[in-house]
Every structure is written in structure tokens, then in C-alpha cells.
C-alpha positions in Angstrom: 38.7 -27.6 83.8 38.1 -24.9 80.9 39.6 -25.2 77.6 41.5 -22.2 76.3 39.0 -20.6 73.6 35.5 -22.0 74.9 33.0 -20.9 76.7 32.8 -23.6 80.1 29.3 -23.6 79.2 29.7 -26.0 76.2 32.0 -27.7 77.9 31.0 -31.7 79.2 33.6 -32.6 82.1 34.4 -35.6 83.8 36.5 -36.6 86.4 37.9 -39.9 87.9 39.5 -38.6 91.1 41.2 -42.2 92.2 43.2 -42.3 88.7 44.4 -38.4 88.7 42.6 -38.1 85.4 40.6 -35.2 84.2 38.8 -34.8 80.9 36.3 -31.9 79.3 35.1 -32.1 75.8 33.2 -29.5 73.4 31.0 -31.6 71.0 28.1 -31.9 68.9 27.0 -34.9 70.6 28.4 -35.9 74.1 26.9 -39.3 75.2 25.5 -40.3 78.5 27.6 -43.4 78.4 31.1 -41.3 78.0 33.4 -41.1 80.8 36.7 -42.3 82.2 37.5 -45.7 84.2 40.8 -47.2 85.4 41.8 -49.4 82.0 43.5 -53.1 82.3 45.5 -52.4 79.4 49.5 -52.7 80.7 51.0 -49.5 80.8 54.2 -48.8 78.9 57.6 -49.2 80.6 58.3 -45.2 81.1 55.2 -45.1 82.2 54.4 -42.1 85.5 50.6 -43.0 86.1 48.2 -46.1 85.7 46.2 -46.2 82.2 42.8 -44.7 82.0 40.5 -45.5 79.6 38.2 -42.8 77.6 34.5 -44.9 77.7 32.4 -44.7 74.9 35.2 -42.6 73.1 33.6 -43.5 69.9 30.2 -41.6 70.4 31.5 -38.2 70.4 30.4 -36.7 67.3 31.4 -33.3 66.2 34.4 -32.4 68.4 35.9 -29.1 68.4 38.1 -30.0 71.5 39.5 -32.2 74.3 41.6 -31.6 76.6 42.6 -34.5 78.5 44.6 -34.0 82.3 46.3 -36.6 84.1 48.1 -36.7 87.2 51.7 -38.1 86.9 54.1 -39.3 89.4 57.4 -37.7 89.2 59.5 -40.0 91.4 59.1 -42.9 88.8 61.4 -40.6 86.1 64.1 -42.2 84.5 67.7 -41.3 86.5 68.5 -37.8 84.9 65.3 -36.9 83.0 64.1 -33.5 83.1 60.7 -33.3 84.9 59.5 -31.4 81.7 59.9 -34.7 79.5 56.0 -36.2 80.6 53.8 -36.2 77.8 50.3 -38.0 77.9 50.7 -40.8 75.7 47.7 -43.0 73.8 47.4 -46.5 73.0 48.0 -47.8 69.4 47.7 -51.1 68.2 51.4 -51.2 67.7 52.7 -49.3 71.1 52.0 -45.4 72.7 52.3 -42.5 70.6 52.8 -39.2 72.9 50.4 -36.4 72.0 51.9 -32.8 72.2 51.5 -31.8 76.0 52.2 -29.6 78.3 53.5 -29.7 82.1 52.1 -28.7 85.0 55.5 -28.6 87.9 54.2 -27.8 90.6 50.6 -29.6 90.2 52.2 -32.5 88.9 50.0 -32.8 85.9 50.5 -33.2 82.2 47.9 -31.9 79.4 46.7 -32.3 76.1 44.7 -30.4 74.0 42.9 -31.8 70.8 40.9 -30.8 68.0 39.6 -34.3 67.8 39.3 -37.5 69.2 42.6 -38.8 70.1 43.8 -42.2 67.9 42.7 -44.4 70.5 41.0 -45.3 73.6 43.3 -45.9 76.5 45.9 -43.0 77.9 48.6 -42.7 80.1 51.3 -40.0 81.5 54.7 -41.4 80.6 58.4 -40.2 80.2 59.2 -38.8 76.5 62.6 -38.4 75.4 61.3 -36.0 73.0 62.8 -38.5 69.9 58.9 -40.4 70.0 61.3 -43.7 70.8 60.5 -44.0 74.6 57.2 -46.2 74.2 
């Protein structure tokens, strides 16, 4: 999974095929304990896929990217949402903020690129009604 502007040889990839989720990372310091498991934490309402949690999230030093892939479910969109509303959203202590993403139609995937770490741990594909109100 390359990132747009970096060579795939700097680029750390992991994958956990059960969960639909995809990440690759460009950083100073990439630990051998970072990686992605199926997360507990209770999905929001809208959301299109289970939450997966970024391990060891905190170790990464030095990012320049992330880009961050999950596969979403399509059928479990609100009746007359556009299948371009998905956005992967991130846990908060006070709810899920949707990053900026984009849509994949036909492979059923939504993507997000970063510059950073994102503002928390756990993410999740979900349904955005592009007013930030739907988690």
C-alpha cells in the first residue's frame, strides 16, 4: 500500500486481513511492537466496519505519513446516503471525529492520509453526513 510522495522503501506496512484494515507509515522510529488488532471499544452508531485498534500508536516518532485503509461495508448505509459519505473516523474521548478521506467504490474501502499520528488510538469506517454531527 504506497503512500502518494514516498518511496515504498521507507515505508513500514501492516495488515490485519480479518478486520479489512490496512496501514503503512513513514517514520523516524517504527516499533517492533506496532501493528493493528480487532479493538473492544463499541463502534459508533453509523458505523460500516468493526473498530481497529492502532498498537503501540504512541511509539512512532518522527512521522512524515500514515495512511490508514479500511474496508467498509456498504449495505449498513443509512436509507438514502450517498456511498461517497464513508469517512474513517477516530476515537476521542468525547465521541469520533472523521478524518478527511477518500472513497474507494468499487473496492469498497475508505482512506486517510496523515502527516501525523492521528488523535487517538482506535479507528473505524463510518457514515459522515459531511456536517461532523453523525458520530
Amino acid at each position: 500500500m504506497a503512500i502518494p510522495g514516498y518511496d515504498s522503501s521507507n515505508v513500514a506496512e501492516f495488515t490485519l486481513e480479518h478486520a479489512g484494515a490496512r496501514v503503512a507509515v513513514v517514520a523516524g522510529v517504527v516499533p517492533d511492537a506496532f501493528g493493528l488488532e480487532k479493538s473492544g471499544h463499541e463502534p459508533p452508531v453509523d458505523a460500516l466496519s468493526s473498530p481497529v485498534y492502532l498498537v503501540a500508536l504512541d511509539g512512532l516518532k518522527a512521522v512524515e505519513a500514515m495512511r490508514i485503509a479500511l474496508v467498509y461495508d456498504p449495505s449498513r448505509l443509512p436509507p438514502g446516503a450517498s456511498p461517497t459519505d464513508v469517512a474513517v473516523a477516530v476515537a476521542r474521548e468525547d465521541g469520533w471525529d472523521p478524518l478527511e478521506s477518500t472513497v474507494d467504490l468499487e473496492a469498497t474501502t475508505v482512506t486517510t492520509v496523515l502527516n501525523d499520528r492521528p488523535p487517538g488510538s482506535t479507528v473505524v469506517a463510518g457514515y459522515d453526513d459531511s456536517n461532523g454531527d453523525a458520530y
